[in-house]
C-alpha positions in Angstrom: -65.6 -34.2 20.2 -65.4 -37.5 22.3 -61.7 -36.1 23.9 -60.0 -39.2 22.5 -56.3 -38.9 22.7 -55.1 -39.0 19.2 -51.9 -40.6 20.1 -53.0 -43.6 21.2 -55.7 -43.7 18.4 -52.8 -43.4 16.3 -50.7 -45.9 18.0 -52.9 -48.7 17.9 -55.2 -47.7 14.6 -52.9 -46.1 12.8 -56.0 -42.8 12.1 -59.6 -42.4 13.4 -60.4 -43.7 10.1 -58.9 -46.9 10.8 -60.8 -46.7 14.8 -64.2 -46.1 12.7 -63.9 -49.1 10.5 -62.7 -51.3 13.6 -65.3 -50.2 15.7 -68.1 -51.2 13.1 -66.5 -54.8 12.7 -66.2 -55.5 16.5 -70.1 -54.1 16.6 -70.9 -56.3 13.4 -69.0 -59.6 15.3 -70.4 -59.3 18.3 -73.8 -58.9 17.1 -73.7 -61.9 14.5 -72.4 -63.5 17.3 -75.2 -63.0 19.6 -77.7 -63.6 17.0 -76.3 -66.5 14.3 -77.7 -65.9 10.9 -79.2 -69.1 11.1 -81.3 -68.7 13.7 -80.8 -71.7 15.1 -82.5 -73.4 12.2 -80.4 -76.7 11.1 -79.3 -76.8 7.7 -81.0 -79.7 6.6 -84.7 -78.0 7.9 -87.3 -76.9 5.2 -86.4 -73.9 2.9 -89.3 -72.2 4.7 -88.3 -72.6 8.0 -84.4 -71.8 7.0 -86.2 -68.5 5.7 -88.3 -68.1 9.4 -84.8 -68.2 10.9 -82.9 -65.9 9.1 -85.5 -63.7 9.0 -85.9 -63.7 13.0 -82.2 -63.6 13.3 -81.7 -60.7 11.5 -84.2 -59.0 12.8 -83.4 -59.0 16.7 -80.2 -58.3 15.4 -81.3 -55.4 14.1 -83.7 -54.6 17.2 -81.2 -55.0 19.6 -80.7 -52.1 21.4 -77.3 -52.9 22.5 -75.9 -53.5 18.6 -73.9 -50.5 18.3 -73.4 -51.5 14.6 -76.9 -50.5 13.4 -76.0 -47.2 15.3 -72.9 -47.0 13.2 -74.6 -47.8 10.2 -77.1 -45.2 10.7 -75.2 -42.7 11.3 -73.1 -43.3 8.2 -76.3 -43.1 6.0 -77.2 -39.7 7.9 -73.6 -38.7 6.9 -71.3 -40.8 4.2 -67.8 -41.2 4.9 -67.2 -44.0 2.4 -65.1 -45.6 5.0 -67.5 -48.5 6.4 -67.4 -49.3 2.1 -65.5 -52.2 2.1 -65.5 -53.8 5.3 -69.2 -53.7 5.3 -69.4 -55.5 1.6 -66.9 -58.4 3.1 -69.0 -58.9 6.2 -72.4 -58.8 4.7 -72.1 -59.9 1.5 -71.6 -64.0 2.0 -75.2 -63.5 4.4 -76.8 -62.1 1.3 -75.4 -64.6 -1.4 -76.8 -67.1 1.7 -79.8 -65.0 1.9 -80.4 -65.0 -2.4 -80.0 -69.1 -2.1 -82.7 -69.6 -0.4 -84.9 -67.3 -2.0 -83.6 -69.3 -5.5 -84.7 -72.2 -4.1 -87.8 -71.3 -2.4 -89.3 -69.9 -6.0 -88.2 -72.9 -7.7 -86.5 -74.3 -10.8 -86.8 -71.6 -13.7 -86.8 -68.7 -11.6 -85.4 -65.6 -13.6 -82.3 -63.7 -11.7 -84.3 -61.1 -12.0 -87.3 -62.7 -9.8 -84.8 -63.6 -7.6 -83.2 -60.3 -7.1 -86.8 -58.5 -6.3 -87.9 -60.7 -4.0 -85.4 -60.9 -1.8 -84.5 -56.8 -2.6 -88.7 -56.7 -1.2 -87.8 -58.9 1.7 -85.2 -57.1 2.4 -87.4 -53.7 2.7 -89.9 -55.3 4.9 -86.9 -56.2 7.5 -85.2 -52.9 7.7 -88.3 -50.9 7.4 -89.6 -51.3 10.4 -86.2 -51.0 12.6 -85.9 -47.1 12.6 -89.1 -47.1 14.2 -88.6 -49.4 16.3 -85.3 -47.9 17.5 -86.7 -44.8 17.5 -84.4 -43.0 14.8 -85.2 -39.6 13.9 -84.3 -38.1 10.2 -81.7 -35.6 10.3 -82.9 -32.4 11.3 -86.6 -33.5 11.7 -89.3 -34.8 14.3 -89.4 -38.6 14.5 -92.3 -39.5 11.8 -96.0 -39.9 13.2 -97.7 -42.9 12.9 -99.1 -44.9 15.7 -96.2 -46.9 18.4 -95.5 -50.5 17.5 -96.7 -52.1 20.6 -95.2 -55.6 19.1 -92.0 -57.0 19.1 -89.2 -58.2 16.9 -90.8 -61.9 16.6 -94.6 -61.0 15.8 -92.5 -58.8 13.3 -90.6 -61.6 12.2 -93.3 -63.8 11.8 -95.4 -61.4 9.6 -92.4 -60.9 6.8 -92.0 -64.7 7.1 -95.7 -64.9 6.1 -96.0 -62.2 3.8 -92.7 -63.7 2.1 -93.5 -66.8 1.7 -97.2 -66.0 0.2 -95.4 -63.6 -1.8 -93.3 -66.4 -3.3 -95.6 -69.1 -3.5 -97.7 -66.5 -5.6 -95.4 -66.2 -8.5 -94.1 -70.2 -8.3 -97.6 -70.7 -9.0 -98.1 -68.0 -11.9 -94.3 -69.1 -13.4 -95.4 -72.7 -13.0 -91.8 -73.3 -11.3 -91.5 -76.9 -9.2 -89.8 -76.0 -5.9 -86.1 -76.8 -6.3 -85.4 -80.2 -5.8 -83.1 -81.9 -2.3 -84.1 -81.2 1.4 -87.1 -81.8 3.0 -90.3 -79.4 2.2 -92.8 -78.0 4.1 -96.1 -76.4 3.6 -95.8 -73.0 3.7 -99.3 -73.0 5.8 -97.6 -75.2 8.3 -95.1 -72.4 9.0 -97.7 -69.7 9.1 -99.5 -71.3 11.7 -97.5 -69.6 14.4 -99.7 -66.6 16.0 
């Protein structure tokens, strides 16, 4: 029990349910806010380097160990409520549709919904995988899982999924024979893997 006085909860929230929700959206505002989705990247840059910084972005977002909202989050997946439901679709959903865009574009005229929905559902999995460990999240009622200590940080992460996406992508352009989508300046995805 945090000791909270109820009254005031009450007062200003209207119930703790309310307080819960709130307290997830501040989290979620300020951390956008320190991190843009962006990434700094302009919007007129290369699809690939539009990927780099949204990748990056949401990834020391997610690593930053003063975002209470992945703490939120996390312990709403240990223990649903429901509650975060809604507020979390409203918030995250226009990144995602931003998100599926550029993964449209990036495979190419012709690309399937389907291909479009796996890649960025596997590039989705290779940012959030790595953040429990690196946050140092234990499963409910277990040990923290063994495995040896990332002794890397968010941007060496960053870069690798960037990599790894982008071969990933050029892969099945190539086997689908799609032409990258056209408008907007291009760049080879070696050029953007050349960071080390």
């Amino acid at each position: 029990k945090a000791g909270a006085n109820t009254a005031a909860v009450n007062y200003h929230f209207t119930s703790k349910e309310n307080l819960y929700v709130e307290a997830w959206r501040n989290a979620f505002e300020r951390s956008v806010q320190a991190h843009p989705p962006d990434g700094g990247v302009p919007a007129d840059a290369p699809p690939e380097e539009r990927l780099r910084g949204k990748i990056l972005s949401l990834m020391q977002r997610m690593g930053d160990p003063t975002n209470f909202e992945v703490e939120i989050v996390h312990k709403e997946m240990a223990n649903p409520t429901g509650l975060l439901a809604e507020a979390m679709h409203r918030a995250v959903d226009p990144m995602r549709r931003d998100m599926r865009r550029l993964v449209q574009e990036l495979l190419g005229e012709g690309a399937s919904e389907q291909s479009v929905m796996l890649c960025e559902m596997s590039l989705m999995g290779l940012c959030f995988g790595p953040i429990g460990h690196i946050r140092g999240f234990k499963p409910p009622g277990g040990p923290r899982p063994d495995g040896p200590p990332m002794k890397f940080g968010v941007e060496v992460l960053a870069e690798h999924v960037t990599r790894f996406t982008l071969a990933g992508i050029r892969d099945l352009r190539e086997r689908a024979g799609h032409a990258p989508k056209a408008g907007g300046k291009r760049r080879r995805d070696s050029e953007v893997s050349k960071r080390e």
